[in-house]
N, C-alpha and C positions, 0 to 999 in steps of 0.2 A: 280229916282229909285236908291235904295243904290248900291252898287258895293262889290261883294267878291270876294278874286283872292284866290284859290284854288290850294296848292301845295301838288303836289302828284309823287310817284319816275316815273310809269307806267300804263298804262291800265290796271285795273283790273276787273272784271265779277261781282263784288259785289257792287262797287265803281261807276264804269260808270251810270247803271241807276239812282241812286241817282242824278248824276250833272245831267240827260238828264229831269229826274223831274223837278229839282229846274228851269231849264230853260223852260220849257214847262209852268211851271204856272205861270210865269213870274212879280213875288215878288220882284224877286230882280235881279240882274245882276249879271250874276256870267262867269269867263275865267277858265278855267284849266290849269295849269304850268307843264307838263310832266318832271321833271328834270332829268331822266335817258335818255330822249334823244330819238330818233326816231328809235336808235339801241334798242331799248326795247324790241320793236317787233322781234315776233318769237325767243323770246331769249331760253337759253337754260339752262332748268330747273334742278339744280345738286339732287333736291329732288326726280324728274320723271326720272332723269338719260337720259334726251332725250330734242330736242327743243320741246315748248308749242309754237302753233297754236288757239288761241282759235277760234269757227267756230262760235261766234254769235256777233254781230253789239259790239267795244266797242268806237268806236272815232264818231259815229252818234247823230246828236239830240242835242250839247251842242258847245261850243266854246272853243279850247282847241289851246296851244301853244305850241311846241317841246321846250327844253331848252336845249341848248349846254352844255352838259356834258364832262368838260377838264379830265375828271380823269382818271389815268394811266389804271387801272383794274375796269374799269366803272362795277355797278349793283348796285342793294340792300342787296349785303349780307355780305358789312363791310362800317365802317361810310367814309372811302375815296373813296366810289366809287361812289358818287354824289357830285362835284364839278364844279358849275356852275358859273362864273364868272359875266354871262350877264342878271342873274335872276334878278338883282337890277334894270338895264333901262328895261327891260318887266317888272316888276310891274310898277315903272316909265310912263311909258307908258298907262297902262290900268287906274292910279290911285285909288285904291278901297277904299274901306270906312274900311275895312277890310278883315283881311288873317286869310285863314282859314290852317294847316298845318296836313299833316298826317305823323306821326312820325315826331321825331325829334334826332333818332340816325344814321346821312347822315350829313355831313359836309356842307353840303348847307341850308341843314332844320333848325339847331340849329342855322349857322349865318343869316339866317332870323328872326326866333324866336326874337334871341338878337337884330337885327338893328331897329326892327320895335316895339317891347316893351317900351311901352309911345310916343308911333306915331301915332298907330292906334291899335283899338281892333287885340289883337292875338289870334286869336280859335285852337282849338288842338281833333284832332280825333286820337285815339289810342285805343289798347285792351288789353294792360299789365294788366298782373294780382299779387297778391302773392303768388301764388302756386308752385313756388319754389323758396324758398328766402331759401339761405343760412344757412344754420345752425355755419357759424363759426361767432360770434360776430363782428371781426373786418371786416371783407368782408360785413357784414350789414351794421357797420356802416359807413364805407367810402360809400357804396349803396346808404345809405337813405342823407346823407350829400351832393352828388354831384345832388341827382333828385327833393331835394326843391330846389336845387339852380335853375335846370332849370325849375320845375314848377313854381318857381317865376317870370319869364318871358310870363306864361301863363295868360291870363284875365278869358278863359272859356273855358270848355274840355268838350264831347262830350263822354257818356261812354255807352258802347254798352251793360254792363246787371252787374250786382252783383258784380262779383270777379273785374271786373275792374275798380267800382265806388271806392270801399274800396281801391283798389292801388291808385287813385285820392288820395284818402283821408288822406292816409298816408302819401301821399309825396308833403305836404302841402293844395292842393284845398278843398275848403270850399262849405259846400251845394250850396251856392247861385252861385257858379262858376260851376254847375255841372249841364248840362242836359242831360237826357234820349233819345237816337239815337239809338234805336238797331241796331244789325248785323240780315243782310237779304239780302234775297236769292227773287229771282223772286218767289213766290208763286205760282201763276196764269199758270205759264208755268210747272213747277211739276204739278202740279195738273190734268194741261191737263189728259185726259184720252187716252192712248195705250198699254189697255190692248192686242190688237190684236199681237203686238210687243212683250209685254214682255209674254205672251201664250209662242209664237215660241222660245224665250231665252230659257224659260226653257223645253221645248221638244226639244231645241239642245242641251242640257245639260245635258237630261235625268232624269227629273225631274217631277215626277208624283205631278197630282194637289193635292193631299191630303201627301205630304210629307213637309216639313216647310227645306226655305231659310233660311240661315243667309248671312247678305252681310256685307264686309269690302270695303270700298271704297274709293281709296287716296292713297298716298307714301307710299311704302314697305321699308320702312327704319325703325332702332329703335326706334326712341320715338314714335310711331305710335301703339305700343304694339303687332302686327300682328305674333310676334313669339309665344307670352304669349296666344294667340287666337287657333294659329293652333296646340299647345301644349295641350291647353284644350279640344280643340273639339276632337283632336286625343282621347286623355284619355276618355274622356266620351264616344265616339264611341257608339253615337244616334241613334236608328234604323229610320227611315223617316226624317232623316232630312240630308241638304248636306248645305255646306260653299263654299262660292265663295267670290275669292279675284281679285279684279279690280282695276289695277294699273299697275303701274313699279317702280323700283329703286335698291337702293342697299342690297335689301335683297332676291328679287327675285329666285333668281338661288339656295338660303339655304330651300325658302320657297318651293320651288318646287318638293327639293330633299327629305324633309322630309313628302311632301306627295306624295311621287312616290306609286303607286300600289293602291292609298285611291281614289276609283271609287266617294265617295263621295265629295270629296277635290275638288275645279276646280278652273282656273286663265283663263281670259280674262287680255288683256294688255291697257295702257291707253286707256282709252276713254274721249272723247270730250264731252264738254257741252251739243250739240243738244243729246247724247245718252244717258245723265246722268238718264232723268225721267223712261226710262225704266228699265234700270237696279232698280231703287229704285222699282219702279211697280211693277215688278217680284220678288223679297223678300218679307218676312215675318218677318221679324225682320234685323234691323240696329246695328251694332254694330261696336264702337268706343272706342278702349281700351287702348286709349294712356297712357303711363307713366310718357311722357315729357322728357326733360323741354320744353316749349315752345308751346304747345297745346292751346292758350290762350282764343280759344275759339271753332272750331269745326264746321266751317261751310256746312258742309254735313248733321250733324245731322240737321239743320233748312232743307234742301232738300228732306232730308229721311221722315222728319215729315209734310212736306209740299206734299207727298204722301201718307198720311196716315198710317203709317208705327210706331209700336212700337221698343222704343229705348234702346241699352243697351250701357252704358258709364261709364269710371274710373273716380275715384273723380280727376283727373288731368285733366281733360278737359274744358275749361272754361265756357261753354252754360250750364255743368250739371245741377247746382244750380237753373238754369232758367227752363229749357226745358224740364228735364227729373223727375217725382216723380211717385209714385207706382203705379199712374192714366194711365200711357204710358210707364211703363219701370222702370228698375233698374240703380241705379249709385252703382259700388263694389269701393273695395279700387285697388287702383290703382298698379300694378305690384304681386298681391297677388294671388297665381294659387288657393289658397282653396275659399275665397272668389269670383273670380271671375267665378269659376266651378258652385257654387252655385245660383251665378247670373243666371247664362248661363241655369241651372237645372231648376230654376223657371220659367223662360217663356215658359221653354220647354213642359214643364208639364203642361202649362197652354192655349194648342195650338187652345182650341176653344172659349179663351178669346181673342188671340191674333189679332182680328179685331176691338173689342171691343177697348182692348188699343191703337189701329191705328187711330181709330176715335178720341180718345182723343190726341192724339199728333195731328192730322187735326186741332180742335177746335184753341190748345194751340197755334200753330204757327200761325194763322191767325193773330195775334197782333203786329206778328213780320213784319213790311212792311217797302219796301222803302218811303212809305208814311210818317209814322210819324220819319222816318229821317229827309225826305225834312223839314217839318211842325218846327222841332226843331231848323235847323238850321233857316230858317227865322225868324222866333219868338226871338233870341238870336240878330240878326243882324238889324231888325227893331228895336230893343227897342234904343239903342244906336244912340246918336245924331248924323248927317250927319257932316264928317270933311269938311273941306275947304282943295284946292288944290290948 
């Protein structure tokens, strides 16, 4: 059976099912390499402004290795804070046929990338997009000059929907280096039905059934758009309809002040995976207005629509292209209070379609599974002959 050793910074809620697949149907062999280290856990999230706990299985069902992380100011959120010295004898050790790597902006991930380029197949899973590429030439092009050089090190990349294939493409990989992995979310578990749950949200919220939700859901920070949101709903000041934002971060205490005395406005604070589906269940409309930079894809909207739930999203969001068309929702321009009012106008106006476009986001994201992630990556890893060790 062939072997993939799997490098990844941490446990993540998107990622784990994926490897607990690949090892369940048992295709191929595959270890997980944790290179942030067993401090991972419970880390503390500067986007949530608090540590994250996730409350559902993510180190269950697959075979995974901690990886001693030397680095001064250990995390994922600059490239020296993943420096692993002893990643070389653990792969050593498992021998695979091939590495699969997620990112490759971590000082550990790139000098795998490089040592193991003409060794053995190197796979690359990422979600970069171009949706915000620079406008000053020479910052382009020093850009696009340093990421052929590292996608030259890449044999085959794994692109989770549109905007991210075209970043592939530009920065050197070729159709035949390219396959189809979406970004996904547990389906099956959104879906669950608690209606019974989300009733009681919103009769604690004061929310009569015949008035229409909007939900924001994720980091209260700027590029997340949630000022440009509660800016517009204030001004439009909708008769049946109320905005609830769920979250924490560094906007919080602005966002709360600006809707002081707005009976309609309402903030629940972080919530955990297990409570995600009700909150989506209890809305009427999803809405994702990032600005960016760095939105590259949006994975709430697959959640919101894996509840049946119609969607409203900025053209800075990366899933829009994918996920959202006039079948299930609008995409406005992105940071724009006149176009995104109008966004916001139309659905509003359209509140005894707005099950109708729910349905059709149900349909669309049923395509989106950890399934045909798993399915992609073996298909890429079988075809390649088996190395000698």
């Amino acid at each position: 059976m062939k072997k993939l050793a799997i490098i990844t910074t941490h446990p993540i809620q998107y990622y784990a099912p994926v490897f607990r697949l690949l090892h369940e149907r048992g295709n191929i062999d595959i270890k997980v390499y944790y290179t942030w280290g067993s401090d991972s856990l419970n880390k503390h999230d500067p986007g949530f402004s608090r540590v994250v706990d996730w409350d559902i299985p993510l180190l269950e069902g697959y075979p995974f290795e901690w990886v001693k992380n030397t680095a001064t100011d250990p995390g994922s959120h600059h490239f020296m804070g993943i420096i692993t010295p002893g990643l070389t004898r653990q792969l050593a050790d498992f021998a695979p046929d091939a590495i699969l790597v997620f990112g490759w902006a971590y000082h550990s991930h790139l000098q795998v990338i490089r040592r193991y380029h003409g060794r053995l197949p190197v796979y690359f899973r990422g979600d970069s997009t171009l949706l915000d590429e620079s406008s000053l030439f020479i910052k382009r092009l020093m850009k696009t000059t340093f990421l052929k050089w590292v996608y030259r090190h890449i044999d085959h990349a794994f692109f989770v929907g549109t905007n991210n294939k075209a970043y592939f493409k530009k920065y050197g990989l070729k159709e035949e280096q390219l396959s189809f992995a979406p970004h996904a979310v547990d389906n099956n578990r959104f879906a669950q039905p608690r209606l019974g749950e989300a009733e009681n949200l919103r009769i604690k919220l004061k929310i009569r059934t015949d008035e229409i939700l909007i939900l924001f859901a994720g980091k209260l920070e700027p590029k997340k758009g949630t000022m440009l949101l509660m800016e517009t709903f204030l001004s439009l000041n909708p008769e049946n309809c109320h905005l609830l934002f769920v979250g924490s971060g560094s906007l919080a205490p602005m966002l709360q002040l600006k809707a002081k005395g707005k009976e309609q406005v309402h903030f629940l604070d972080f919530q955990n995976q297990s409570a995600m589906p009700v909150l989506y269940q209890a809305c009427d409309i999803f809405c994702l207005p990032s600005s960016g930079p760095g939105e590259t894809w949006g994975l709430a909207v697959n959640e919101a629509m894996a509840c049946g739930k119609p969607i409203i999203v900025s053209d800075k969001v990366g899933c829009g292209v994918d996920l959202v068309s006039a079948h299930n929702g609008v995409v406005f321009k992105a940071g724009d209070l006149v176009t995104f009012r109008q966004a916001l106008t139309d659905l509003l106006v359209k509140k005894r379609e707005l099950a109708i476009l729910g349905q059709q986001s149900l349909l669309t994201i049923k395509e989106w599974t950890f399934k045909r992630v798993a399915e992609a990556i073996e298909q890429v890893l079988l075809k390649y002959p088996r190395t000698n060790h």
